[in-house]
C-alpha positions as CSV (number, residue, x, y, z in Angstrom):
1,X,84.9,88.2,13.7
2,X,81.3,86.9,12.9
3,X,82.3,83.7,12.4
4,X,84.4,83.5,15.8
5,X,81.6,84.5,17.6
6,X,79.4,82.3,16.2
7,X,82.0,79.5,17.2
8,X,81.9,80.8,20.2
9,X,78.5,80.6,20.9
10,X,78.0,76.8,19.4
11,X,81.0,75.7,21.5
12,X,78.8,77.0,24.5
13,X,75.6,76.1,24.1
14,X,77.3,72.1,23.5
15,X,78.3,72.9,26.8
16,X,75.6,74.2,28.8
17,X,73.2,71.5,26.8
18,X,76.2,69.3,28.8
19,X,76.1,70.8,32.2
20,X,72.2,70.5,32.0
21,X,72.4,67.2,31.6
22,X,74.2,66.2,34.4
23,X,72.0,67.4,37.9
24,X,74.9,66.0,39.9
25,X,76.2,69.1,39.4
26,X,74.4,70.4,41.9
27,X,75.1,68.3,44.6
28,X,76.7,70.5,46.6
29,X,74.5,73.7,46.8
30,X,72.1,71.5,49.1
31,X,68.9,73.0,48.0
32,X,66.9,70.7,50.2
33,X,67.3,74.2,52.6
34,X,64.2,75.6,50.3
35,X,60.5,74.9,49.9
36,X,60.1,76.1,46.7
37,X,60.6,75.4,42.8
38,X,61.3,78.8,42.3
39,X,64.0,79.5,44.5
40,X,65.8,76.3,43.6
41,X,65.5,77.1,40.2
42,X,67.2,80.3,40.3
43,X,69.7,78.7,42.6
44,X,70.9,76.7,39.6
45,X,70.1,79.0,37.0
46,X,73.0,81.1,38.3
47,X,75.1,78.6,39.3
48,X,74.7,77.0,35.4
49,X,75.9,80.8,34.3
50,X,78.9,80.8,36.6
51,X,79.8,77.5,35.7
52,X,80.4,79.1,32.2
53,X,82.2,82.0,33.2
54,X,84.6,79.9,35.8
55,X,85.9,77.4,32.8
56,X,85.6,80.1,29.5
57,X,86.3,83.3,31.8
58,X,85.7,86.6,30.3
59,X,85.6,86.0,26.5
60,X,82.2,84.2,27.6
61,X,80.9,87.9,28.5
62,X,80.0,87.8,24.2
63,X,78.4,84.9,24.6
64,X,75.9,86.2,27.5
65,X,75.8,89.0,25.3
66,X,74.9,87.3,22.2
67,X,71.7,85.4,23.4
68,X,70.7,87.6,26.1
69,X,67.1,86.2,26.0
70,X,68.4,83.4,27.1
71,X,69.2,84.5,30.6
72,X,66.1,86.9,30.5
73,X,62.7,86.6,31.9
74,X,59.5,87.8,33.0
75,X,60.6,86.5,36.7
76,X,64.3,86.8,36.7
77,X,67.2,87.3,34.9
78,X,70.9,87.3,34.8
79,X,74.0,90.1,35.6
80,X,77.3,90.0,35.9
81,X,79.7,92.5,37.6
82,X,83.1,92.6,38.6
83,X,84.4,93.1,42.9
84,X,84.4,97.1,42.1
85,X,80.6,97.3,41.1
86,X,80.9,97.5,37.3
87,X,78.1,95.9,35.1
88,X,80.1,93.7,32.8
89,X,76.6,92.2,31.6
90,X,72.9,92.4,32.2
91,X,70.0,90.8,31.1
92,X,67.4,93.1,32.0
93,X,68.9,96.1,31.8
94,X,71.2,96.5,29.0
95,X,72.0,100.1,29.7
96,X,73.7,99.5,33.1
97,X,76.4,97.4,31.1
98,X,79.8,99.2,31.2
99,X,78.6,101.7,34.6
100,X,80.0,101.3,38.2
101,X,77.1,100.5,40.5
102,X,78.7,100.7,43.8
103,X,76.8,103.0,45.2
104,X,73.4,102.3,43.6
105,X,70.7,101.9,46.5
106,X,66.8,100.7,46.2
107,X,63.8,103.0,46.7
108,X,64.1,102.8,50.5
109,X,68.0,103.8,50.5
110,X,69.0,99.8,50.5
111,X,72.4,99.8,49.2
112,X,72.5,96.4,46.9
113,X,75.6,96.5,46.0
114,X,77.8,96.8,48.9
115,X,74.8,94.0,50.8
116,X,76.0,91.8,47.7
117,X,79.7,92.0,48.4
118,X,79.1,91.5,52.0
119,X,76.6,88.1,51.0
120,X,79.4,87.0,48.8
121,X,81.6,86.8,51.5
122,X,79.2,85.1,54.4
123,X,79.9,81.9,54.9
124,X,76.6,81.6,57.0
125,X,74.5,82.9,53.6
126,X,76.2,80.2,50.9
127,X,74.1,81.7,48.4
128,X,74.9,85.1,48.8
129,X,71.2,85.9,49.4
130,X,70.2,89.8,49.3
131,X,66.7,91.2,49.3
132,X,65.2,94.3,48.2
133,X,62.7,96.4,45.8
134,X,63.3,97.1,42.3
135,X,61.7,97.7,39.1
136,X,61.3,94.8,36.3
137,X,62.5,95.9,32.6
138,X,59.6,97.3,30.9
139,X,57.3,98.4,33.7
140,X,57.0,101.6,36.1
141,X,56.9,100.3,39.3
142,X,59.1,98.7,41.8
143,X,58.6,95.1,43.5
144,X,59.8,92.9,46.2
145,X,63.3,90.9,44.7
146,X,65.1,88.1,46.1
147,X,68.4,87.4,44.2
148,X,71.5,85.0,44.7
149,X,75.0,85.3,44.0
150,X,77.6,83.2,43.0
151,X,81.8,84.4,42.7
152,X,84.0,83.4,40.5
153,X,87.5,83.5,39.4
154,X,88.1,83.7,35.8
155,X,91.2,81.2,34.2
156,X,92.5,85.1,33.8
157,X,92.9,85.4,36.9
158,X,90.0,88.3,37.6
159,X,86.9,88.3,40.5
160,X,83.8,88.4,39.1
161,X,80.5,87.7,40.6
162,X,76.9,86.3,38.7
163,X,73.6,86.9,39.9
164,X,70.0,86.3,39.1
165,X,67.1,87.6,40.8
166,X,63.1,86.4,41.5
167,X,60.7,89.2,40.9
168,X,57.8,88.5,44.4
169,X,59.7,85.9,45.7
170,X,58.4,83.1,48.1
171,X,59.7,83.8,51.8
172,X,61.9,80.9,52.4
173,X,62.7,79.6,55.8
174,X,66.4,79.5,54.8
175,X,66.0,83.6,54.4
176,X,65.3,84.4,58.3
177,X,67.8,81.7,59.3
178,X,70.6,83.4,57.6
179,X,69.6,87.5,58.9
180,X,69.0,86.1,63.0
181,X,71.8,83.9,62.9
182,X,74.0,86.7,61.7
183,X,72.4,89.0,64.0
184,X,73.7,86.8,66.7
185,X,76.8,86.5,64.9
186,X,77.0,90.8,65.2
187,X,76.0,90.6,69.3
188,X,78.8,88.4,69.6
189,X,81.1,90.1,68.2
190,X,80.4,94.3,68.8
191,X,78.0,93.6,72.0
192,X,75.5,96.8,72.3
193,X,76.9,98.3,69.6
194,X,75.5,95.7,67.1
195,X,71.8,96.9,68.1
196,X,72.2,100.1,65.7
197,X,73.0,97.7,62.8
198,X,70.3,95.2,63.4
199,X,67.4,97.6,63.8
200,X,68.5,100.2,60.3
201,X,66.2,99.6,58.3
202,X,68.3,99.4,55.2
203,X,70.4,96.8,56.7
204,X,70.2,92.8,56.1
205,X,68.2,92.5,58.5
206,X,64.9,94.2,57.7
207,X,63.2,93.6,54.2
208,X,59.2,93.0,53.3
209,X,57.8,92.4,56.6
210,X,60.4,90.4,58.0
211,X,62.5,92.2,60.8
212,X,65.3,90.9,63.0
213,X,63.8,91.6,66.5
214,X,65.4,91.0,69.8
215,X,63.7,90.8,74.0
216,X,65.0,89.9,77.0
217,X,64.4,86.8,79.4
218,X,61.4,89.5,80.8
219,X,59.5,89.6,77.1
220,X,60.8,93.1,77.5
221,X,61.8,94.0,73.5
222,X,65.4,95.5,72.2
223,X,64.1,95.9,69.0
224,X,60.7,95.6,68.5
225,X,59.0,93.4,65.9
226,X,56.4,96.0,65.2
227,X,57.5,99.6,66.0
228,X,60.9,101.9,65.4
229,X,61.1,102.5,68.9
230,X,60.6,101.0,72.1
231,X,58.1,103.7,73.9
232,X,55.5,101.9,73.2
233,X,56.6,98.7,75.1
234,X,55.3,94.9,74.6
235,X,55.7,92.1,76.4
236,X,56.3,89.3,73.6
237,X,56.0,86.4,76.6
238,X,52.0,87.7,76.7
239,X,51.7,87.6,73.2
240,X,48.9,84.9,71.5
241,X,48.1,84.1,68.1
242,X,44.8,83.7,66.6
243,X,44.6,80.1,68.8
244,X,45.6,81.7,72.1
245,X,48.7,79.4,71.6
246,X,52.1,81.5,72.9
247,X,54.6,80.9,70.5
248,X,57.0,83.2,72.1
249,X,56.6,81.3,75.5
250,X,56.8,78.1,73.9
251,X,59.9,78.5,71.8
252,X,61.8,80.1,74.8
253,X,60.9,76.4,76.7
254,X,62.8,74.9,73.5
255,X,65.9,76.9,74.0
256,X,66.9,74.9,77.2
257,X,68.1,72.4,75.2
258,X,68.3,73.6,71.5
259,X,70.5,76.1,69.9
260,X,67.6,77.1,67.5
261,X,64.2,76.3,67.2
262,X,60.6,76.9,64.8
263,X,57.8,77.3,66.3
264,X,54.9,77.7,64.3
265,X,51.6,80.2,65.0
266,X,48.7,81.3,63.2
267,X,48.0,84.7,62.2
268,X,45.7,86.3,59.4
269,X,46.5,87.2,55.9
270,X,46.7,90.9,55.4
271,X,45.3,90.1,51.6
272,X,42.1,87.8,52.1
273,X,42.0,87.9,56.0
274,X,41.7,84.1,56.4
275,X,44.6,82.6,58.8
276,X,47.2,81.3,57.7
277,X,50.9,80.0,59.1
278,X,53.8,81.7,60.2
279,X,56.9,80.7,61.6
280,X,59.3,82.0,63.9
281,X,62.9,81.2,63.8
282,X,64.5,82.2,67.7
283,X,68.5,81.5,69.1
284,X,69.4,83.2,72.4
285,X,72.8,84.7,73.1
286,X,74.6,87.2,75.7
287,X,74.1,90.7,75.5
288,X,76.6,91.7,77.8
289,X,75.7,89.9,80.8
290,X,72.3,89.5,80.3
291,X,70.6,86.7,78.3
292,X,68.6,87.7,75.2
293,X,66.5,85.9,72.3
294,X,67.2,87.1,68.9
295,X,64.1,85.4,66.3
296,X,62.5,86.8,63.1
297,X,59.4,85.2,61.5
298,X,58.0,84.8,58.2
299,X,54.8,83.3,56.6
300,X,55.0,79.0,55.6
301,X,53.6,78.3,52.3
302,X,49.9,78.1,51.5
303,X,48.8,74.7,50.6
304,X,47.5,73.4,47.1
């Protein structure tokens, strides 16, 4: 048995030393959609592991086993689970192997799981991108996570999925694209009654301090971008940044002849206070009869 697994394992890592050294692999996840090294690093690093499980299917679960460190991190690291939540393999967290995680949720109530399988099957989120908080191996306290997902079908015939997560990821531009343009998705097809799903808090729509928010043609908000509720109204089309520039304004004067736009602002860093820039994503739809802007916006990497 020994020696088959250690068969096993050579015959892999020929192959994976194979698959890494040929990028054209991955001309087809278009990572030119992120800014940074990290994100497209994880991007293939789980693609690389599915690769693997697509072709050798689930005899390759020994080999992820058998050099774990591989696929573990200080940053990120690798799981795999099966369409019904079970933990076939896990980097980090050895002891989840062989439990159903369906139900598992964050410290905020975020259920991971069931936002995974609903990723996996977006077409609008290719990556299968889900964020929330959770604790790395080792240490006491929970941070901010990014991961991406990639399914697969075995040669056996099962549905698996493999992901890999970044422990204080960047915000990527590609991140609040995917949550408003789902969000207008959701308004187009449940009307009013998507406005509950956008605003919960443990939905894909809220995580870190970005937040689908939605106003009318007044400025009058839907969902706020800063408060639960709406009694204490704003007027987003009177809002300035730290330049008296109105970004709101401005990106609405877009929207007559774009689907989309980014508008840029300035704001200050909560951390060091100096300002820095942020970015606001905005598409307007129909709520009903009445036009509305749906946006979200997220801070654009600091320079070197």
């Amino acid at each position: 048995m020994k020696k088959a697994n250690f068969i096993l394992t050579v015959f892999l890592l020929i192959g994976i030393s194979l698959l890494q050294s040929c990028e054209n692999r991955y001309k087809d996840l278009d990572l030119s959609v992120y800014q940074y090294r990290d994100t497209k690093d994880l991007v293939k690093f789980v693609y690389d592991a599915s690769l693997i499980l697509k072709k050798e299917g689930i005899k390759s679960i020994d080999y992820f086993k058998q050099n774990r460190e591989q696929y573990f991190s200080k940053d990120r690291y690798l799981y795999i689970f099966d369409m019904n939540g079970v933990n076939l393999f896990h980097a980090g967290m050895q002891q989840f192997e062989g439990k159903n995680l369906i139900n598992i949720t964050d410290k905020n109530g975020k259920p991971i799981a069931r936002l995974i399988l609903e990723a996996l099957d977006n077409p609008n989120n290719p990556h299968a991108w889900v964020h929330y908080s959770w604790w790395q191996p080792g240490k006491f306290f929970p941070v901010p996570k990014s991961s991406c997902h990639f399914k697969v079908t075995t040669p056996e015939g099962r549905e698996l999925y493999v992901g890999g997560g970044l422990n204080y990821p960047q915000e990527e531009k590609e991140f609040i694209r995917i949550i408003v343009d789902d969000a207008v998705q959701l308004i187009k097809e449940k009307g009013k009654k998507a406005i509950k799903e956008i605003s919960n808090p443990v939905s894909e729509f809220n995580f870190r301090e970005v937040r689908v928010f939605i106003f009318k043609d007044s400025g009058e908000t839907i969902i706020s971008p800063v408060t639960n509720n709406n009694s204490a109204q704003i007027n987003l089309l009177e809002c300035v940044d730290e330049t008296e520039h109105k970004p709101f304004v401005h990106a609405i004067q877009q929207l007559n002849t774009k689907n989309s736009v980014w508008e840029v602002f300035l704001a200050k860093n909560r951390y060091d206070r100096d300002l820095r820039k942020m970015i606001l994503y905005l598409r307007k739809t129909k709520l009903g009869n009445e036009i509305v802007y749906v946006g979200a916006a997220t801070q654009l990497p600091k320079a070197p």
